[in-house]
N, C-alpha and C positions, 0 to 999 in steps of 0.2 A: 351357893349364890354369892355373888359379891357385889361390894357397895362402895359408896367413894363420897366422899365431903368436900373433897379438896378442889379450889377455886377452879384450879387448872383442868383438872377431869372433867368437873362439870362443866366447861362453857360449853362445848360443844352440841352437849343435848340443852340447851335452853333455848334452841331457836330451831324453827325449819326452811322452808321456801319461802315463807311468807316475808322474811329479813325480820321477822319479828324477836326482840328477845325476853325472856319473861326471868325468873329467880326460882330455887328450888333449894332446901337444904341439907336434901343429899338423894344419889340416886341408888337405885336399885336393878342389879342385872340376872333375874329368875332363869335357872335354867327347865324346872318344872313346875307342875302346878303347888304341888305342896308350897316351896318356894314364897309362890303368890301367898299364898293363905298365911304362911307363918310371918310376912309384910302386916297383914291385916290383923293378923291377934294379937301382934306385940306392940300396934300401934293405933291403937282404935281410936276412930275420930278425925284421923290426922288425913286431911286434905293430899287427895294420892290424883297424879298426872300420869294418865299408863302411854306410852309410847309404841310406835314399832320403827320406822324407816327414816319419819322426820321430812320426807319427800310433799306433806299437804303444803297449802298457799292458803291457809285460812287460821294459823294459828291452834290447830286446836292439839297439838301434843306439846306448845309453847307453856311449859309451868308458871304459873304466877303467885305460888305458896306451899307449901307443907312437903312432900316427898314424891321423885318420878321415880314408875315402875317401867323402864326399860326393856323390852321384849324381843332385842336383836335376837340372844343368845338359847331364845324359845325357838331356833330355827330347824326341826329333824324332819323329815318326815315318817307319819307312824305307821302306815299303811297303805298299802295301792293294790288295787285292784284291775289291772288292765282289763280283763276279761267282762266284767259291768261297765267299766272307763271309770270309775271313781278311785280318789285319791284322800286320803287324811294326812295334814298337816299338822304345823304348831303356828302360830300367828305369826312367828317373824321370820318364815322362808320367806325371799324375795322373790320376787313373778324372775325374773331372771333365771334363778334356782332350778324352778320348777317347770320354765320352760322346757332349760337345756332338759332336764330330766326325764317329760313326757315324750319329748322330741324324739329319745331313740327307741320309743312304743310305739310309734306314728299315733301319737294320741296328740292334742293342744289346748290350753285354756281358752278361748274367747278376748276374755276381756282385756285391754291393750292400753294403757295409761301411760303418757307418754314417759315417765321415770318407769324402768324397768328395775331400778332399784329399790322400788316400793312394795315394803311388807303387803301378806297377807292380811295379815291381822286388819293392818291399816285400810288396805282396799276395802276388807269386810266394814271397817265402820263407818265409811263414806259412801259406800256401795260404789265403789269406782266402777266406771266403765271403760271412755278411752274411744281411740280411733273406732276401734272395728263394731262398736257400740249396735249403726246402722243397722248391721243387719244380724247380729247376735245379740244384742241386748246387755244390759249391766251384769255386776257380781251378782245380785240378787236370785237371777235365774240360773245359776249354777251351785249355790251352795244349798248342802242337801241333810248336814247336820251342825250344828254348834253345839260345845261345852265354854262353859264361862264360871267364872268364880264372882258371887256377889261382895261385898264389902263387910258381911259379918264371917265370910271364910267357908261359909256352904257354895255350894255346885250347884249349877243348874245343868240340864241335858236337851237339847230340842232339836229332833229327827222331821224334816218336812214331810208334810200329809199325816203327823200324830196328834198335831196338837191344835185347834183353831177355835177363835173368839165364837160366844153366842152372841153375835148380833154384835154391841161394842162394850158386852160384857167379857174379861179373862179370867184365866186361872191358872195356874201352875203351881205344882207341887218339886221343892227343891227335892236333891239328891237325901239332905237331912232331914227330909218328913215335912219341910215348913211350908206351908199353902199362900201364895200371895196371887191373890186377886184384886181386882179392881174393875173400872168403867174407863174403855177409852175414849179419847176425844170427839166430838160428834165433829166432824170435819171433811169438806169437798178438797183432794187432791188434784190439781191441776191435770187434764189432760193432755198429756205431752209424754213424750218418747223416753225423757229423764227427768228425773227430777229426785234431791238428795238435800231436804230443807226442811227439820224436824222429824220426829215422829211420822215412819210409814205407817199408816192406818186406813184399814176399809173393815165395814160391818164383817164378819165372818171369816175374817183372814186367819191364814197359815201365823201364828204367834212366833216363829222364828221370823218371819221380818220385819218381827217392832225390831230387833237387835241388829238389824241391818239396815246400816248408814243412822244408827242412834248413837254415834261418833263416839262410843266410849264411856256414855254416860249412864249405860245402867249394870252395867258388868265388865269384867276382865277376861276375853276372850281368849284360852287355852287350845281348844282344838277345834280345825274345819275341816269337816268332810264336802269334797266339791267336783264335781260333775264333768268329765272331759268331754271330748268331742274327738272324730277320726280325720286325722290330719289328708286335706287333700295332697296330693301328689305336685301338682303345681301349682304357683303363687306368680301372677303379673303383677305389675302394678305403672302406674305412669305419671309424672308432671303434667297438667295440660298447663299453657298459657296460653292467655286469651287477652283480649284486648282490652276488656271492658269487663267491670263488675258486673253491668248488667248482664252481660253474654255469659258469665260466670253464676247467673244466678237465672238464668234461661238453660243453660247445660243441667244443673242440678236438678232440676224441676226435668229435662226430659230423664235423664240418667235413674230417676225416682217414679218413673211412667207416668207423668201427670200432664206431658204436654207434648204431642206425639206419638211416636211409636219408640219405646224405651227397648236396649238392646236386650237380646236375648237370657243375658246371666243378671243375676242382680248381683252390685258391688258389695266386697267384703266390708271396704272403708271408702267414704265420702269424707275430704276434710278441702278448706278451703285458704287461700293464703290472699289479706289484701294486699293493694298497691303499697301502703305504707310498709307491709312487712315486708314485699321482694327488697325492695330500695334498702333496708334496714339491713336485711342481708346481704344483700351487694356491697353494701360499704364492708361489712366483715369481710366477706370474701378478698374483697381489696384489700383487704390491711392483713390480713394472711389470720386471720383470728379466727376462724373455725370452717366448716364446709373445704376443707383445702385439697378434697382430691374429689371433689364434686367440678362441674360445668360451670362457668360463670356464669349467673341470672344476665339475661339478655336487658340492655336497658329500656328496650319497647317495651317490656313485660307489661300490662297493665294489670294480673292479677294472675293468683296458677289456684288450679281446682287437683289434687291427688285422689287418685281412684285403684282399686286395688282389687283384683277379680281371684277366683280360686276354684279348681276344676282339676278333677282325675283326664280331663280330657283335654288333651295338648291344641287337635283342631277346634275345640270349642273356643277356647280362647284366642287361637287365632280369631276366627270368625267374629267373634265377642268385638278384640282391638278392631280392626275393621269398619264394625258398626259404629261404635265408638267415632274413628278418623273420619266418618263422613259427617257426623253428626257435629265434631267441633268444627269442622272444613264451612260447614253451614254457616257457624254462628262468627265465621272471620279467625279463626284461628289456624295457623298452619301445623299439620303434623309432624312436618321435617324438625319443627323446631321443640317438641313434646321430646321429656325423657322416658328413656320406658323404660322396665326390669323386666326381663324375662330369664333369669337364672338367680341364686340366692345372693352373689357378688353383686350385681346389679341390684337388687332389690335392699343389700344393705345401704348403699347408694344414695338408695330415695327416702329410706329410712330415715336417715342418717340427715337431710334434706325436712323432713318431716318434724323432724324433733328440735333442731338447729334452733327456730325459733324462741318457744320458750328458755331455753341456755342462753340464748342471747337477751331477753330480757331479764333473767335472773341477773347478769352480769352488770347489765347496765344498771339495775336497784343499788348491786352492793357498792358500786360507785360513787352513786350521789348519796349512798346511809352516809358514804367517811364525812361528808358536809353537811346533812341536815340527817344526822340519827333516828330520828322520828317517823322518817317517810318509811312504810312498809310495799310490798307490792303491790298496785292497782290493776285489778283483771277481773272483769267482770264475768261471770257463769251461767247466766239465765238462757233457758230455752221456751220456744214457741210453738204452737200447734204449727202445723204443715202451710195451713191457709194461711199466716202473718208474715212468712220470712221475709217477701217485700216491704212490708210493713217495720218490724224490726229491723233490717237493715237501712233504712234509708232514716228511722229514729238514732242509729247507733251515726251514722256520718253527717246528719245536722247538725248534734250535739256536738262532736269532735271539731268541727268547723267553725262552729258559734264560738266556743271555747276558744278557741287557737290553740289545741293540744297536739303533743306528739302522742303518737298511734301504733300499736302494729295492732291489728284484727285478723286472727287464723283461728282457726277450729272446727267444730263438727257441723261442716253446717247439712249433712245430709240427718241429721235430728233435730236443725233449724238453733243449732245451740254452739255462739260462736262467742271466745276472748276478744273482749276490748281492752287490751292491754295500752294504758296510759305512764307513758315515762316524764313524770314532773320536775320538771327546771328548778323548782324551791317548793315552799311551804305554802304559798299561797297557789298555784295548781294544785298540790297535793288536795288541799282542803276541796280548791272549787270541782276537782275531780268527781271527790266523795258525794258533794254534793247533788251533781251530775248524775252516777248513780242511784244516788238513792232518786230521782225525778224519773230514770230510768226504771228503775223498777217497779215503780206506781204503774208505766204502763205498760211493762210486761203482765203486771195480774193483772189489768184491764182488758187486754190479748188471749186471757187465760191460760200465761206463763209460767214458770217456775222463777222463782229468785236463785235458785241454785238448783244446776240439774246436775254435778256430779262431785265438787271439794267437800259438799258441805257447810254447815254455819260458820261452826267453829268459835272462836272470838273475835273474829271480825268483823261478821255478819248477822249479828243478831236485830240490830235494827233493823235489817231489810225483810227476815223471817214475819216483823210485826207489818212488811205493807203486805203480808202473803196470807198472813191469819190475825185474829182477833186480840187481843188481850187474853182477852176470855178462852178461846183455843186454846193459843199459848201456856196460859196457866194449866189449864187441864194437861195440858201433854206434862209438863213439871209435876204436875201428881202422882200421874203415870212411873215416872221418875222414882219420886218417894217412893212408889211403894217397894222398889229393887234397892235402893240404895236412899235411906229414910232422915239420915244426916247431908246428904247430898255431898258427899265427898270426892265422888267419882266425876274427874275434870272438871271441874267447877269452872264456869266462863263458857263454856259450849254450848253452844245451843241457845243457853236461858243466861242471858246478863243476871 
């Protein structure tokens, strides 16, 4: 294992996507579990920040005292099994890794987060999910065992379908004999498609998903055993553009069978691009700054909807695109002018097209940090039951409008859970921004929304956690907490101010 003190090594890990940067007094690079543990007994007490990729927007691998445990160099994998489709990792292969990996077993992970350079580990503690979220669902439903090391140096082991809560009583037994039980939180989870904002908790749940998306606060995750899927054979995917938000938010609603007749496949990924964000990209493309062997955004564009289908069956998807072309033809859009992918060259394309945005916000933050250091990135994460999405969007472009703020809004909105990414001219936006959201997210939980349905708390977001649950909640999920790690050293800031 090696470690580092020195100014220069460490800047690097003290900040992540969020442009946030916090202090640490030295870090730590585990290559096994032991590793971890000999961290923990040589240095009890001492306030530890475990890391993987550094790819979250929410601050929470950002150290703000004592010592980071850095989990790049945990990257092997220990096990695969084609034959079941499961795989065992160490928490800091990146999804990149292990795509290419599965890729030449025709097996695939699911869950698709737009940094492909984003640890396991990590995903596991935010329960990332990502683009193709729709219609496969978060990390949550694919990981099948966790190891983690607690902060006195014992192990814990938790195999899905072994272990579940009586009612919102636990228990578990470490790998060293130690029994820690407790009472979880009595608390209503928002009904929605994601949601990653405290403590996952239901009466009688599977005890492996309190530690998924509990960002790192109640253990040091070592090994995931996680669930493949059989790679279809072909993958389409397409740009629509469409005139109108509204027409874009009329597509989505048929594309999701809810208004009409929806075509025959159901899409892999539903994401949506506003008007602010084509224009935002258009100016990059003009200035040759990214997207530079992509089409130039059409300046009618009034908004693009990506849709991405998957089928062993080549005429289905014909048939699928088709359905598709008559149904945007409907809503005022032309098909000549949609991009489509239909080979993996082309679909890196659209990719490439997909992701473009958030890299271009990133860019623009680290910008205006060199003038006002303070501002971190504004992007909002909350999603909505199915019934509000009109409702949420025409909440998220009042406010932007009232405000006079600059905008870009893309994301998932086939889970009704889209980024409002705000880029602040100075300090006083920045502020009224925060503001903004937090007024926002009062009536997401009135909606029966999530404050966060997939980064997480982290430390940037913990006032918003208290419009989602009580005081009182709150505390109890920090109980919870103590009883795993009872000095509360594990990330301190996450979650719980």
């Amino acid at each position: 294992m090696k470690s580092s003190s020195s100014i220069a090594a460490l800047q690097e890990y003290l900040r992540d996507e969020s442009r946030r940067t916090g202090t640490s007094e030295q870090i730590f690079f585990p290559e096994t579990k032991q590793d971890i543990i000999r961290v923990f007994k040589e240095r009890p007490g001492i306030p530890v920040t475990v890391q993987g990729a550094r790819t979250g927007v929410t601050a929470g691998c950002v150290p703000e005292e004592g010592i980071t445990v850095n989990l790049e160099r945990m990257n092997r994998i220990l096990d695969f099994q084609p034959e079941s489709g499961t795989i065992t990792v160490q928490p800091g292969l990146r999804l990149r890794e292990l795509r290419r990996y599965t890729a030449s077993h025709g097996l695939f992970f699911p869950p698709d987060p737009t940094e492909t350079t984003a640890s396991l580990g990590g995903m596991v503690s935010c329960n990332s999910s990502g683009a193709r979220s729709f219609r496969y669902g978060s990390i949550r439903d694919y990981v099948m065992a966790l190891e983690l090391i607690l902060p006195d140096g014992d192990a814990l082991r938790l195999e899905r379908g072994k272990c579940q809560a009586e009612g919102l009583g636990f228990c578990l037994t470490t790998r060293g004999g130690r029994i820690i039980s407790g009472t979880l939180p009595d608390l209503k989870m928002p009904d929605v498609k994601k949601h990653t904002a405290g403590y996952y908790v239901r009466p009688g749940m599977d005890l492996i998903d309190l530690f998924i998306g509990a960002e790192g606060t109640l253990g040091v995750i070592t090994s995931i055993q996680l669930r493949l899927l059989t790679q279809k054979k072909h993958i389409w995917g397409a740009v629509i553009f469409l005139p109108s938000e509204d027409s874009a938010l009329e597509l989505v609603k048929i594309l999701r069978g809810e208004k009409g007749s929806a075509p025959s496949l159901s899409p892999e990924a539903l994401e949506f691009f506003g008007c602010d964000t084509l224009k935002l990209l258009r100016k990059e493309q003009i200035a040759g700054a990214s997207l530079a062997d992509t089409q130039l955004i059409r300046e009618d564009a009034g908004c693009a909807v990506y849709i991405e289908y998957a089928s062993d069956d080549k005429n289905h998807l014909t048939q699928v695109f088709g359905q598709v072309c008559n149904r945007i033809e409907a809503l005022g859009s032309d098909p000549y002018h949609t991009w489509a992918g239909i080979n993996p060259r082309h679909m890196e394309k659209l990719h490439l097209f997909r992701h473009a945005a958030p890299e271009c916000i990133n860019r623009k933050i680290a910008e205006i940090k060199k003038q006002y250091p303070s501002i971190t990135k504004l992007g909002t994460d909350m999603s909505v039951p199915d019934s509000c999405l009109d409702e949420v969007f025409s909440l998220y472009r009042r406010g932007l409008k009232r405000e006079g703020l600059s905008s870009a809004v893309f994301g998932h909105i086939g889970n009704n859970h889209l980024h409002v990414n705000v880029i602040p001219k100075n300090m006083d936006e920045f502020r009224r921004t925060k503001d903004l959201f937090s007024r926002w997210a009062k009536e997401i939980v009135r909606m029966g929304g999530s404050v966060s349905a997939e980064h997480g708390i982290g430390k940037l977001k913990t006032d918003l956690l208290k419009k989602l649950y009580s005081e009182e909640q709150v505390a109890a999920m920090r109980e919870v907490k103590k009883r795993f790690d009872p000095d509360e050293i594990l990330n301190r800031g996450n979650i719980f101010k």
